[in-house]
Structures are given as structure tokens and as C-alpha cells.
C-alpha positions as CSV (number, residue, x, y, z in Angstrom):
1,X,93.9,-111.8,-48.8
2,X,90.3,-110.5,-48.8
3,X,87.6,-112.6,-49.3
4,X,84.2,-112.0,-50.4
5,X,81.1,-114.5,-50.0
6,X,78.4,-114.8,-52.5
7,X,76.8,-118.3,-51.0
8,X,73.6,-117.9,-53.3
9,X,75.8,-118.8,-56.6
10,X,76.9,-122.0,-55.7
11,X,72.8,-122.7,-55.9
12,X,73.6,-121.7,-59.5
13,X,77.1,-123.7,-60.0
14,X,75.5,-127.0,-58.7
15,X,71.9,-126.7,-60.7
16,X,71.1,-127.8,-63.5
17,X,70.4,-125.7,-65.8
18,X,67.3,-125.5,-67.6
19,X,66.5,-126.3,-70.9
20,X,64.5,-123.8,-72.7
21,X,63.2,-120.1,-71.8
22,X,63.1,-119.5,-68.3
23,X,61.4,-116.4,-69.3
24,X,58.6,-118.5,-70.7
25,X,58.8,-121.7,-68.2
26,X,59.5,-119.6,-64.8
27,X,55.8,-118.1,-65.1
28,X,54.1,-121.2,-65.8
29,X,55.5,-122.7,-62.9
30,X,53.1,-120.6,-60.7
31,X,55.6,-120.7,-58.1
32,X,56.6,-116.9,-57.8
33,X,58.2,-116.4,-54.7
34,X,60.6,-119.3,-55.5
35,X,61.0,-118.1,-59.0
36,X,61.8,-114.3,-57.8
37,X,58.3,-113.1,-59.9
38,X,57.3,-109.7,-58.0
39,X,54.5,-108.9,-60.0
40,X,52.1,-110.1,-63.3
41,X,50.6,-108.1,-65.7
42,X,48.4,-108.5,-68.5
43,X,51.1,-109.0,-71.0
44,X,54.4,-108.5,-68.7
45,X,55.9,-109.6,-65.5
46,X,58.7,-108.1,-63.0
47,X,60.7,-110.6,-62.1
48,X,64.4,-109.8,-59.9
49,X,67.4,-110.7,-61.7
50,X,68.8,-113.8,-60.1
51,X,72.6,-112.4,-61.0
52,X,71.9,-109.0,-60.6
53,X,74.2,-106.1,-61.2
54,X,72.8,-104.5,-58.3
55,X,70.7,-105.2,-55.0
56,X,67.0,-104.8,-56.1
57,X,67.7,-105.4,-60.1
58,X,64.4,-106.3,-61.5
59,X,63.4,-106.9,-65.2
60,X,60.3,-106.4,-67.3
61,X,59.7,-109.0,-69.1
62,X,56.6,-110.1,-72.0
63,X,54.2,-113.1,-71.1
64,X,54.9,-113.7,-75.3
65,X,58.0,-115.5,-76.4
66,X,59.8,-112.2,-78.7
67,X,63.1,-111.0,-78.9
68,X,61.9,-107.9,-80.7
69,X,60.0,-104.7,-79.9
70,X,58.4,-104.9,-83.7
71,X,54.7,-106.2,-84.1
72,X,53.9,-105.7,-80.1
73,X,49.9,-104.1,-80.2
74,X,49.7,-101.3,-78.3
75,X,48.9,-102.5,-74.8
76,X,51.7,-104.7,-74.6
77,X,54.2,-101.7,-75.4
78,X,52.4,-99.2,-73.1
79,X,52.0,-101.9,-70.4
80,X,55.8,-102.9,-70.6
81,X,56.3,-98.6,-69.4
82,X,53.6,-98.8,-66.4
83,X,55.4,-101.6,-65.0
84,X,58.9,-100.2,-65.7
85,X,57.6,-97.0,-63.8
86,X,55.9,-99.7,-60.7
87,X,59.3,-101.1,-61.0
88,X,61.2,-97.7,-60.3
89,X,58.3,-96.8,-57.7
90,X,58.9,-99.6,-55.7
91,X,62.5,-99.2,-55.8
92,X,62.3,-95.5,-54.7
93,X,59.9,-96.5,-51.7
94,X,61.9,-99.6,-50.2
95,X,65.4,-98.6,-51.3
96,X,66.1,-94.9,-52.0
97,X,68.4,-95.5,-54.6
98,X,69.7,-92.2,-56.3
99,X,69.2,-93.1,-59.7
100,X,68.1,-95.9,-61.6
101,X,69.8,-97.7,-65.2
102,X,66.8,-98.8,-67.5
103,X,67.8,-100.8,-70.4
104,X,67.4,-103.5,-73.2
105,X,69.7,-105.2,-74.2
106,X,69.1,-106.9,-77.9
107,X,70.9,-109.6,-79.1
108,X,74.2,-111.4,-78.4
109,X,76.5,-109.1,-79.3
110,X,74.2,-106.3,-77.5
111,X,75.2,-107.9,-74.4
112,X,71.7,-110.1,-73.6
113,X,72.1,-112.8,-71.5
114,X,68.9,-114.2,-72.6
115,X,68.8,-113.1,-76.6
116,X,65.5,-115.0,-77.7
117,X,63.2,-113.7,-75.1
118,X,63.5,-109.7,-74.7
119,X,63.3,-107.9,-71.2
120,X,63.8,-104.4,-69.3
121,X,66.2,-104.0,-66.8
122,X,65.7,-101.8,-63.9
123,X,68.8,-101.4,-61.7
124,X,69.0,-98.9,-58.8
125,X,72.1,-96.8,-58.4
126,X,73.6,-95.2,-55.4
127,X,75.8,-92.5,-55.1
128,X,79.2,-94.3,-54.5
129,X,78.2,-97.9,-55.4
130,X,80.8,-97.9,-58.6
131,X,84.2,-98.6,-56.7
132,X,87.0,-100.5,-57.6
133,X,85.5,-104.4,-57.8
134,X,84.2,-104.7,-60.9
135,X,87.3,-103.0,-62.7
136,X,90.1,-104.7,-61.0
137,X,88.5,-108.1,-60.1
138,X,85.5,-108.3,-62.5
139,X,83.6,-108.4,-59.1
140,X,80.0,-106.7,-57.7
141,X,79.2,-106.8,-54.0
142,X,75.7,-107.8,-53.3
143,X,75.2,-106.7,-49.7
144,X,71.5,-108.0,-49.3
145,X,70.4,-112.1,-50.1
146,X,68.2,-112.1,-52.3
147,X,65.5,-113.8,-50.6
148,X,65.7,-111.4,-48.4
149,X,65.4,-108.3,-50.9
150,X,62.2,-110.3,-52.3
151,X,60.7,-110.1,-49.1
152,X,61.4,-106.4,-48.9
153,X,60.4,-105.4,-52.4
154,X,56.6,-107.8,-52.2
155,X,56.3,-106.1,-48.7
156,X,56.7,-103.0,-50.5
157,X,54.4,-103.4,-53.7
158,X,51.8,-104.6,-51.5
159,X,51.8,-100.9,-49.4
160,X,52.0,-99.1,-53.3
161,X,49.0,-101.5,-54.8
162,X,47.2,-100.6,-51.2
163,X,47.7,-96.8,-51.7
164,X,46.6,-96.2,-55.3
């Protein structure tokens, strides 16, 4: 039998979980390394995804408690883009994926984890990374701690913020 290790979940298993928005409590915390916050915008603020999909999964995510794209002015929607496009940036310059999934999900039923507080993901794809795991075994292979890809990915925006 094969076995495959994921010792960051059992972090998740034996917390407790939070009552609330983490998307609204998480920045308030001012604690962003411990809280996985890469980067803070005006309005927005990448954060990785704790349970990601992928090594280097990010999210945009509004500052303002929504769970709708309606009413935003028009800094917060063209701010939400420039950091999905940092996002990607920093992704092609510390990772070399291939190609990237951006999404939103909206709702339940639209497949959001967290429904009342809307957010862009940014995952990086590799040529070859869909296999056989998450169809037979409902499994993903993380090959990278996430601390670690943190580390990696500040390291990185702090050469991109440097150059431009």
C-alpha cells in the first residue's frame, strides 16, 4: 500500500475552527506571514489558499465583506485585475508554471468554499500535474510545505516590487 503524507492538515483537523469570515478577521489580525497574506492592496489582498488545489494557489480577495461583483466602484474592480495579474507575475517568476486557472466561484452550489465573502483564485498549472490521484482517490499531491512556498513567493514579490 502507498502512502502519501500531508502533515500540514492535521494543523487543520485539530484547530478550531473559526467563527466568522476569515476573509474579514485574517487581515485584521496583522499577522501575515502566519496568516499566508502575500500582499495588501487598497481594496484587495493575495492571500495563498491554505487547502490549495495546487502548489502556489493564491486568491484575490476584497478588504469589504461581499459576496457579489455588483455595486463594487471602479477601483475596487480594476484593482481586484492588477493584483490577479501581480498574482500570475509572481507565479511565472518563482514557479514557471505552464498555465494558470483564474476563477470565481459564486455561491454554494457554484462550488465556494467560502460563499459570503467573494475571492479570485489563481492556480498554476503544469504540463502533466493532472494524473490519476484526484480521480481514483479524490487525492492532490502537494509536493512543497507551504511555509516553505510562502517564503518563496514573498522572496519573490519583493524582487518584482524592486524592479518596477
Amino acid at each position: 500500500m502507498e502512502h502519501l503524507w500531508a502533515p500540514w492538515r492535521i494543523e487543520y483537523i485539530l484547530s478550531k475552527k473559526p467563527e466568522g469570515c476569515i476573509f474579514c478577521t485574517k487581515p485584521g489580525e496583522k499577522r501575515d506571514e502566519e496568516n499566508l497574506i502575500l500582499y495588501r492592496g487598497v481594496h484587495h489582498f493575495i492571500i495563498m489558499n491554505a487547502y490549495p488545489y495546487n502548489n502556489g494557489h493564491m486568491m484575490v480577495v476584497p478588504f469589504r465583506h461581499t459576496s457579489k461583483l455588483s455595486g463594487w466602484a471602479d477601483g475596487e474592480r480594476e484593482e481586484m485585475m492588477e493584483l490577479a495579474d501581480l498574482a500570475v507575475e509572481l507565479l511565472r517568476h518563482t514557479m514557471h508554471p505552464d498555465g494558470f486557472n483564474l476563477g470565481i466561484n459564486m455561491g454554494i452550489v457554484g462550488g465556494a468554499g467560502i460563499a459570503d465573502h467573494i475571492h479570485m483564485h489563481i492556480v498554476p498549472r503544469w504540463n502533466g500535474d493532472t494524473n490519476f490521484m484526484p480521480v481514483i482517490s479524490d487525492t492532490r499531491v502537494i509536493s512543497e510545505h507551504l511555509r516553505a512556498t510562502y517564503a518563496n513567493l514573498k522572496r519573490g514579490l519583493e524582487e518584482i516590487l524592486k524592479s518596477s
